[in-house]
MARBA-3410 file (N, C-alpha, C, O; in Angstrom, 1 decimal):
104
9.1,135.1,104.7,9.9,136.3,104.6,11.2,136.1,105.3,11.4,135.7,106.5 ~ 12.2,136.3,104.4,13.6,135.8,105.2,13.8,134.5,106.0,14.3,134.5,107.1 ~ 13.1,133.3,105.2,13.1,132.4,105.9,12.3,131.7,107.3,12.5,130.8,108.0 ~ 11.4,132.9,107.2,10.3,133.0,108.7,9.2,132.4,107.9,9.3,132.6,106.7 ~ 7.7,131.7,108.5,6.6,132.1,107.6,6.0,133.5,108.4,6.4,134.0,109.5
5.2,133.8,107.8,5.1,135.3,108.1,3.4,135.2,107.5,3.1,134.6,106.5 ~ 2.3,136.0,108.7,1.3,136.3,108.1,1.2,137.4,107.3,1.4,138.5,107.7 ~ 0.7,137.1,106.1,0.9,138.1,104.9,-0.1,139.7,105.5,0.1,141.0,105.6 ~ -1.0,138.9,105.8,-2.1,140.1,106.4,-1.6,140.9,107.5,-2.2,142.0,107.7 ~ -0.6,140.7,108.3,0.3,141.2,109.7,1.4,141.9,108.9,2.2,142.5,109.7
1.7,142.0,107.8,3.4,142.4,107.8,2.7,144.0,106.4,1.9,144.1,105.4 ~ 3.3,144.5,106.9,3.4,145.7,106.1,4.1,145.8,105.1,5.1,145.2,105.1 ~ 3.8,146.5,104.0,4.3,146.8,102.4,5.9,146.7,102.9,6.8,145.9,102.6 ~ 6.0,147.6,103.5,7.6,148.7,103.6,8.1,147.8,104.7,9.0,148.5,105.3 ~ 8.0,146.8,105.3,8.5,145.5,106.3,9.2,144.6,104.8,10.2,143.9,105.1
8.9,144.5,104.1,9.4,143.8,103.2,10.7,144.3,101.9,11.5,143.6,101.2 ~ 10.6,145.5,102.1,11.7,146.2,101.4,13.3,145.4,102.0,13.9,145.3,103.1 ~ 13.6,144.9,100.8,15.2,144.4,101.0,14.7,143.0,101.3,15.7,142.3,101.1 ~ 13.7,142.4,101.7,14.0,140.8,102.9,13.7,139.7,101.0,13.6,139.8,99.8 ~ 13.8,139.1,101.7,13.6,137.8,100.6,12.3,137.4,100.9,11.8,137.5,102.0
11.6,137.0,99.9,10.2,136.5,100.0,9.6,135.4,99.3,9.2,135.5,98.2 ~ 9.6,134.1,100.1,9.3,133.0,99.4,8.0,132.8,99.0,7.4,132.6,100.0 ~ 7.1,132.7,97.8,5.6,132.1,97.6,5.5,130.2,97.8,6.4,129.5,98.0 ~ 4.5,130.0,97.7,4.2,129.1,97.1,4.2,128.8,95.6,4.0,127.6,95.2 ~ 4.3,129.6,94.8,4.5,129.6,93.4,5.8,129.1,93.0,6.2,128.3,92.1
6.9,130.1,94.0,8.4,130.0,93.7,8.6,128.3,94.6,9.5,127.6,94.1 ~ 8.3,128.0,95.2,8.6,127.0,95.9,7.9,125.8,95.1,8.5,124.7,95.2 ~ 6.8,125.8,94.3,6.3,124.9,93.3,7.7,125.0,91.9,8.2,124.1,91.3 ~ 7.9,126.3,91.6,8.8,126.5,90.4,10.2,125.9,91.1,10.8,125.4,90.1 ~ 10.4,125.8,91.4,11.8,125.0,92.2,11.1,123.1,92.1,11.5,122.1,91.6
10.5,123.4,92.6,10.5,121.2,92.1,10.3,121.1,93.5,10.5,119.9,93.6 ~ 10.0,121.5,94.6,10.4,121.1,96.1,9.4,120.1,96.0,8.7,120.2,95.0 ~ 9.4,119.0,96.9,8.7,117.4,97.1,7.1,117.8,97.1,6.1,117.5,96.5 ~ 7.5,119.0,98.7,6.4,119.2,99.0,4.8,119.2,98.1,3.8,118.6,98.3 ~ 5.4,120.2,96.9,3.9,120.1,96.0,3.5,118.9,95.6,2.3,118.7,95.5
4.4,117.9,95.3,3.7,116.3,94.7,3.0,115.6,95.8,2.0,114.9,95.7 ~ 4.0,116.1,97.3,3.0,114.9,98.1,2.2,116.0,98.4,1.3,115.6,99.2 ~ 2.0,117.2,98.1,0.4,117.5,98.3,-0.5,117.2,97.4,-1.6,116.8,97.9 ~ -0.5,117.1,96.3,-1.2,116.3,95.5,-1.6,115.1,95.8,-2.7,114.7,96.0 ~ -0.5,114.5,95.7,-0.6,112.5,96.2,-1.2,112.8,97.2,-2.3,113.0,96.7
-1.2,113.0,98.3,-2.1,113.0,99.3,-3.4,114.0,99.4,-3.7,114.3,100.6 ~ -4.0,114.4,98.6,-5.2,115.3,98.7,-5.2,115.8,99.7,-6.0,115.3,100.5 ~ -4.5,116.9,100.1,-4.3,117.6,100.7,-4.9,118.9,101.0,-5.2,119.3,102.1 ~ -5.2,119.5,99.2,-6.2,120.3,98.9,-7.0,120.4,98.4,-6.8,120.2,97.2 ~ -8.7,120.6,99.0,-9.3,120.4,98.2,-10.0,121.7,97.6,-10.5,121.6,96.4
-10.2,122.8,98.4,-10.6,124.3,97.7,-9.8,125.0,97.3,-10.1,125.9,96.5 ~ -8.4,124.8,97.7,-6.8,125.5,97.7,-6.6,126.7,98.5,-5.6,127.4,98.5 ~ -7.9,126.8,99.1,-7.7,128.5,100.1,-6.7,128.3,100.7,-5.6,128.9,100.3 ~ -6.7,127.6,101.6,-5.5,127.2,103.0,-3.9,126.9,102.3,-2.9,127.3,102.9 ~ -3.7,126.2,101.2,-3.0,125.4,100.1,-1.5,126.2,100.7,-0.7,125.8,101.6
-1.7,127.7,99.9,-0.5,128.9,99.9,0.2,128.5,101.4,1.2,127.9,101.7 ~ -0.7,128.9,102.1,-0.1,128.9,103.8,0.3,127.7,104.0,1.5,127.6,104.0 ~ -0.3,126.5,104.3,0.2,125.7,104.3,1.6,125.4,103.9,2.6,125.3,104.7 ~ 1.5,125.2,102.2,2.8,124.6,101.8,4.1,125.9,102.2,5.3,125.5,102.1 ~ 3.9,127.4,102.6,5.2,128.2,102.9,5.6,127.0,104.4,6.5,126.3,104.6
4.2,127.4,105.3,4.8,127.1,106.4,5.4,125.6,106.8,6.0,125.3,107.9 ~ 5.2,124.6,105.6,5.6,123.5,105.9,7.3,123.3,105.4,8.2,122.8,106.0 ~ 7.2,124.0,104.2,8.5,124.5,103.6,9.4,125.0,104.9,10.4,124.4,105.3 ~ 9.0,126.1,105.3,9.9,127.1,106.7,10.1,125.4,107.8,11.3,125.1,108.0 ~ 9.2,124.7,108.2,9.5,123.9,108.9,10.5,122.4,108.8,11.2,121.8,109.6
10.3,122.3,107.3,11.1,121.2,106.8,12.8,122.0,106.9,13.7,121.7,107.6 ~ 12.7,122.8,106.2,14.1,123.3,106.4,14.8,123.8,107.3,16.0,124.2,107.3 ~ 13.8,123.9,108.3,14.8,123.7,110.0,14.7,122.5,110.5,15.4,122.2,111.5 ~ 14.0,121.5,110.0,13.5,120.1,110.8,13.4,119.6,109.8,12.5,119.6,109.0 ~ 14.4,119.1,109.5,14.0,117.9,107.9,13.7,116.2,108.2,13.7,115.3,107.3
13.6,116.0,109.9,13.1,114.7,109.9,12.0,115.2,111.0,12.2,114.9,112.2 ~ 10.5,116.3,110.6,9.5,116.6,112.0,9.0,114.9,112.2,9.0,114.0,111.4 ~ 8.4,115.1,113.9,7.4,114.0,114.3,6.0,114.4,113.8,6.0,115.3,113.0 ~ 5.0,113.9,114.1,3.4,114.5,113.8,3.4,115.2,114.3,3.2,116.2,113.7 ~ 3.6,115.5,115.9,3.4,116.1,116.8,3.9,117.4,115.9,3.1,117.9,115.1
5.1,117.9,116.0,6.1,119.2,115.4,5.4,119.1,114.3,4.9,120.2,114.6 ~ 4.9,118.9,113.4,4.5,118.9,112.0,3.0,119.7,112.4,2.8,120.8,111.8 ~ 2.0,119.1,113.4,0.9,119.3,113.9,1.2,121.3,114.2,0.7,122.2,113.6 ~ 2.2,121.1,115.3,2.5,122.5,115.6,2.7,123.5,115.1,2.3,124.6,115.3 ~ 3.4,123.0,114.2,4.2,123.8,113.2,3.1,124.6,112.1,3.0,125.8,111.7
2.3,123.6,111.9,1.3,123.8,110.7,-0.1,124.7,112.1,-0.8,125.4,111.5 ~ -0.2,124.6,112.9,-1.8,124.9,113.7,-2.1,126.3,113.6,-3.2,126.7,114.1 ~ -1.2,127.5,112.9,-1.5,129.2,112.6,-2.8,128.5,111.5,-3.9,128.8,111.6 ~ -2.4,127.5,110.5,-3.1,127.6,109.3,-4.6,126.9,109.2,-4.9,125.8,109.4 ~ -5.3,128.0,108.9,-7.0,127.5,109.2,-7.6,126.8,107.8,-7.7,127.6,106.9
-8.1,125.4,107.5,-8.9,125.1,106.4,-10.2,124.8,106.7,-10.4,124.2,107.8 ~ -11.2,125.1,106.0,-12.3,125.4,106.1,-12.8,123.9,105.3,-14.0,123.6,105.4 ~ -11.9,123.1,104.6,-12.7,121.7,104.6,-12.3,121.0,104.8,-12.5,120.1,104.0 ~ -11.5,120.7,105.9,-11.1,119.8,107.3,-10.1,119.0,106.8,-9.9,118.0,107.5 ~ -9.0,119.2,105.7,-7.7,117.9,105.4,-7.1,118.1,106.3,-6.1,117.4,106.0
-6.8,118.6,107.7,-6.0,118.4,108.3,-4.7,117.2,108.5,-3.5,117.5,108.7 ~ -5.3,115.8,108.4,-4.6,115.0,108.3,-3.9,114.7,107.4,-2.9,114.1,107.6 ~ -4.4,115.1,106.0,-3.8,115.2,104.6,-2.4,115.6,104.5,-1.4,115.2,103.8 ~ -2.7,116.7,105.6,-1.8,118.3,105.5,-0.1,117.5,106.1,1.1,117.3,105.8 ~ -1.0,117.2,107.0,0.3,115.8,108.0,1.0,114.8,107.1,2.2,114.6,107.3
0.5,114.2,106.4,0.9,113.0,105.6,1.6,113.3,104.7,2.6,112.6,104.4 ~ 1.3,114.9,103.9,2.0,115.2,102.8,3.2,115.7,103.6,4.2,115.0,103.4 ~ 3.4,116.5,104.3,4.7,117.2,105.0,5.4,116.1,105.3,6.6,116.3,105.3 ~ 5.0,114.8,105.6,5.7,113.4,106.2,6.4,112.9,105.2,7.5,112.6,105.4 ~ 5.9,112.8,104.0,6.0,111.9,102.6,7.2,113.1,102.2,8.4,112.6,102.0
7.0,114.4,102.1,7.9,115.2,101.6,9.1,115.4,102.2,10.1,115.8,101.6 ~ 9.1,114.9,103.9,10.2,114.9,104.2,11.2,113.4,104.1,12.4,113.3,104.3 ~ 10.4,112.5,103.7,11.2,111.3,103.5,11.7,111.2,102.1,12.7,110.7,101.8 ~ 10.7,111.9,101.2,11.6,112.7,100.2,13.2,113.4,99.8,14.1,113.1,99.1 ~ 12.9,114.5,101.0,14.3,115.0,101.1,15.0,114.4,101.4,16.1,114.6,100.8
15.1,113.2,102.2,15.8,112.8,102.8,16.6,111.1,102.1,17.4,110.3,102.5 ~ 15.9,111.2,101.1,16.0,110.3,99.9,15.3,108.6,100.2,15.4,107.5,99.7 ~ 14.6,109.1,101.1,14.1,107.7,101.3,12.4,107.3,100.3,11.7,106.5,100.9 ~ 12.0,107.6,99.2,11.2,107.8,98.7,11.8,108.1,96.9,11.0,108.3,96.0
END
């Protein structure tokens, strides 16, 4: 929401009136890296966690478009998966950012 990730369950209907609001759908419909290296890297495998993930990796690439693991690790720890890709989650945000950055 306006460029923040935002827990969807914490923010109220009428908080959102007027702001900009990014999905993971709109951020797939745009081409962003991120969805291919979540794929290439199996990333998801039930897709619960998927949505949150890829906003909040998105919100972090586009203030940090070269993170370490560490910042990546951080950045990503609000989001809970219940079948453990954690490292997946890391690799794809990595890959996507060498993406942006045209090295890939």
């Amino acid at each position: 929401m306006n460029g923040r990730a935002v827990l969807s369950c914490m923010v109220l209907a009428i908080e959102c009136d007027g702001a900009v609001i990014e999905t993971a759908e709109g951020i797939a419909d745009a081409g962003h890296p991120l969805i291919e290296a979540y794929i290439k890297n199996w990333a998801a495998q039930c897709g619960y966690c998927t949505p949150g993930f890829i906003v909040t990796a998105r919100v972090l690439l586009d203030r940090n478009p070269d993170p370490t693991v560490d910042e990546i690790k951080e950045a990503l720890s609000g989001n809970l998966c219940r079948c453990g890709t954690y490292p997946a989650h890391v690799k794809a945000v990595l890959e996507a950012a060498r993406v942006l950055k045209g090295e890939n």
